[in-house]
N, C-alpha and C positions, 0 to 999 in steps of 0.2 A: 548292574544298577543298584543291589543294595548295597554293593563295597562306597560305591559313590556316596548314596544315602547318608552311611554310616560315618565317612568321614565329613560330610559336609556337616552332618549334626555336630561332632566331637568339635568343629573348628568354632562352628557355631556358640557352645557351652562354653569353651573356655573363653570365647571374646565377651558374651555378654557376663561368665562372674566376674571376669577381669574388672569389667567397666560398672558393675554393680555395685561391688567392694571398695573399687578405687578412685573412681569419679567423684570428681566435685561434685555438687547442685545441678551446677550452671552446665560442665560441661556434659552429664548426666542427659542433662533438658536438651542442649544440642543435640547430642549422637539420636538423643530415641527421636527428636523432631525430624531428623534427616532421614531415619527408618520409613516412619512415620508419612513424608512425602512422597517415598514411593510407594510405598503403600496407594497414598491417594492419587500416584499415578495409575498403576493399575487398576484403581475402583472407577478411573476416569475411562482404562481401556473398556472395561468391562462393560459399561453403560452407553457403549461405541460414541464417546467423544471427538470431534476433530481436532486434527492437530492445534487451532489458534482455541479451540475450548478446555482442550487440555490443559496448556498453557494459561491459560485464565485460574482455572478451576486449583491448580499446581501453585499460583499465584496469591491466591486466596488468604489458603490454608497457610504458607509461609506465612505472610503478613500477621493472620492470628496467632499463628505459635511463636513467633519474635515478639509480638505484641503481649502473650502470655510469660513470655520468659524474660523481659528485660525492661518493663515498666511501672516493678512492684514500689519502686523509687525516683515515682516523675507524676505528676499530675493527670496522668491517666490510669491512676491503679486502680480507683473505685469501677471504671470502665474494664479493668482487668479482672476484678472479680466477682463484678456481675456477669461475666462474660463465661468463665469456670463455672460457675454455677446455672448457666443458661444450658451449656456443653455437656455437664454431669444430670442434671435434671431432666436435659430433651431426650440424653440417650438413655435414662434408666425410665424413662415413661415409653420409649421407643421400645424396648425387651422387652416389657413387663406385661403392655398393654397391648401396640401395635404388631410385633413381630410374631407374636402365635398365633396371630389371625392372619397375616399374611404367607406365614409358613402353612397352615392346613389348607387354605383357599388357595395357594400357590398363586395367587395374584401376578400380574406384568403390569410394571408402570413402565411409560412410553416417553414420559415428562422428563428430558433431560436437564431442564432445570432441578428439579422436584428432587429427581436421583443425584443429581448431583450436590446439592444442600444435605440429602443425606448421608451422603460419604464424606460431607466436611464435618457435619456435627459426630457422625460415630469414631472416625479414625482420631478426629482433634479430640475428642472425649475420652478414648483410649490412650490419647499416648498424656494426657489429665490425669489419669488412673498411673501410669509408669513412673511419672514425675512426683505426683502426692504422694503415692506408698510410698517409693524410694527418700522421700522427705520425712515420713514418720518411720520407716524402719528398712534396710534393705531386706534384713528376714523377713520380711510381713511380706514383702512384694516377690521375695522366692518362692515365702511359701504358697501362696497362691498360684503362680505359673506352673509349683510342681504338681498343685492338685492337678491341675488342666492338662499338664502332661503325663502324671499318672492313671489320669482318667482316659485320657487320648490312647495312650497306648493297652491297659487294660481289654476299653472297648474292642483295639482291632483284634488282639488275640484270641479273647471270648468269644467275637462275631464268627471267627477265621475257623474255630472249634467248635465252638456249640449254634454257629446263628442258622435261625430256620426260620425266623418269623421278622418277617424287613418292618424297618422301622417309617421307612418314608422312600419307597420303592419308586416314586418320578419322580421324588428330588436327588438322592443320595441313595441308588442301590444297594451299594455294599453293606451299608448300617444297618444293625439289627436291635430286636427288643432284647437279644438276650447281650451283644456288645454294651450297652445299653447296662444291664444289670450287670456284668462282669467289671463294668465300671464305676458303677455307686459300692460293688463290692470291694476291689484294691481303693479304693479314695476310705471309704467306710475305716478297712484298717489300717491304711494313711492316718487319721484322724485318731484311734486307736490310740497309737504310739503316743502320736501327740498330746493327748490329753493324758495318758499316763506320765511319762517324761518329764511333762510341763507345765502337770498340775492345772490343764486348762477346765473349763466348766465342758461337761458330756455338750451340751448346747453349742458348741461349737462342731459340733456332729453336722446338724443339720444345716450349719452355714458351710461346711462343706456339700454337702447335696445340693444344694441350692447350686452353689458355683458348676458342679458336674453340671445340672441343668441349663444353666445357662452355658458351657461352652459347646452342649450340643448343638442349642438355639443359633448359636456363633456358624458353626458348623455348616450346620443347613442353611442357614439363610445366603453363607456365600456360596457352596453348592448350587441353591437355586438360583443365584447370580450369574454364575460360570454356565448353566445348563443353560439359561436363555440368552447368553450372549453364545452357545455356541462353543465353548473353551473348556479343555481339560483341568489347564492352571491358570493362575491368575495371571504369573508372570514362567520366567525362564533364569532369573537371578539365582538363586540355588540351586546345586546340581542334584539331581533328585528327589528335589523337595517343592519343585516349582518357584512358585513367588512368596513375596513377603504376608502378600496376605494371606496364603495357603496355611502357612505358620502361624499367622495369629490371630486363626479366626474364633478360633476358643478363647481368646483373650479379649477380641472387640468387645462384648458386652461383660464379660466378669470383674474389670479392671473398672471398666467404670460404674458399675453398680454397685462394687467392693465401696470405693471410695464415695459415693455417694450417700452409701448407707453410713458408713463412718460418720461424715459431717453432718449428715441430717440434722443432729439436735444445736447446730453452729452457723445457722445460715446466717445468723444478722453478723457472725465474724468470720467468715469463711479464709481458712488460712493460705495462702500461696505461696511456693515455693518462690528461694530470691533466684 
């Protein structure tokens, strides 16, 4: 199982720096939309969709993300980017404000409508997040994936060795307060480097903690998704690693809060990739 794991990550890193560094915009905007829709298939499994609502719901979100990528140059682009910023703005009011009252009240919604609107705004907001950073810098949208993965893994180590104290025991067992601090620890001298190196301002310390926090928030929230629908992993697509969204649930809410927070002082020009 971990030989599996381990090569499915490796195949994994090399496809996405290949496509990080080499990719157009456009073709950039394609591969991660297509990520991106299974994803929202399996957010569709998860919320037990039927097959013609899957299909709707699958439908959707295409239609938005063609509509976001390929009409910055046609008389629907002011609809295109009020649309990004409808996407960025629902999912960072969704993490910030909605989701840690849902994560401690472990709440169920039953509203497949309802769930299903929120799987179109966080996944299309995410892969918003993939598309903006890779437009203003491909390092900028590494270095944030590798906080999330350096913090991901940090945490299992730390929990695996020192965890005694569960962080959220009927959502997410395994996670601990102290996984938890072994991970604001490696991200902490993550950041370290970085601002030595790169002459950044210490202040971007705590935009790194920030992002740690939110990809636990990621975390748990699809945990608590998987637990009341009943499911280990989201999907079966990676071997060892589950589904798509297994992988980037630390990323749903960081990537777009990342990019949110960027533009904030630019709403009345909100830039879009071509």
């Amino acid at each position: 199982m971990l030989r599996t794991r381990i090569i499915t990550a490796i195949v994994l890193i090399i496809g996405f720096l290949t496509a990080l560094f080499l990719a157009s915009a456009q073709v950039w905007a394609i591969l991660t939309l297509a990520i991106t829709l299974i994803g929202v298939w399996e957010w569709s499994n998860l919320i037990k969709l039927n097959q013609t609502q899957m299909l709707c719901h699958l439908a959707i979100a295409s239609s938005l993300g063609l509509l976001i990528t390929f009409a910055s140059k046609t008389p629907l682009a002011p609809f295109q980017n009020q649309l990004v910023l409808i996407l960025l703005g629902g999912a960072t009011l969704f993490w910030v404000a909605i989701a840690p009252v849902w994560l401690i009240t472990r709440k169920t919604c039953s509203n497949r409508l309802v769930m299903g609107g929120l799987g179109l705004l966080l996944l299309l907001a995410t892969w918003v997040g993939l598309t903006g950073l890779h437009g203003i810098s491909p390092w900028l949208l590494l270095a944030i994936i590798a906080t999330v993965s350096i913090a991901d893994s940090a945490a299992y180590f730390a929990g695996k060795r020192f965890g005694r104290h569960k962080l959220a025991p009927e959502i997410s067992p395994g996670k601990t307060w102290e996984g938890v601090a072994g991970a604001m620890l490696a991200v902490s001298l993550y950041g370290a480097v970085l601002c030595y190196y790169q002459h950044y301002s210490l202040w971007l310390m705590v935009g790194l903690w920030l992002v740690v926090v939110l990809s636990i928030m990621g975390d748990l929230f699809e945990s608590l998704l998987k637990r009341q629908a009943g499911l280990k992993d989201s999907g079966q697509l990676l071997p060892g690693h589950g589904g798509v969204l297994d992988r980037i649930d630390g990323l749903i809410p960081t990537l777009a809060v990342t990019l949110f927070c960027i533009y904030l002082p630019l709403f009345a020009r909100f830039p879009v990739h071509a």
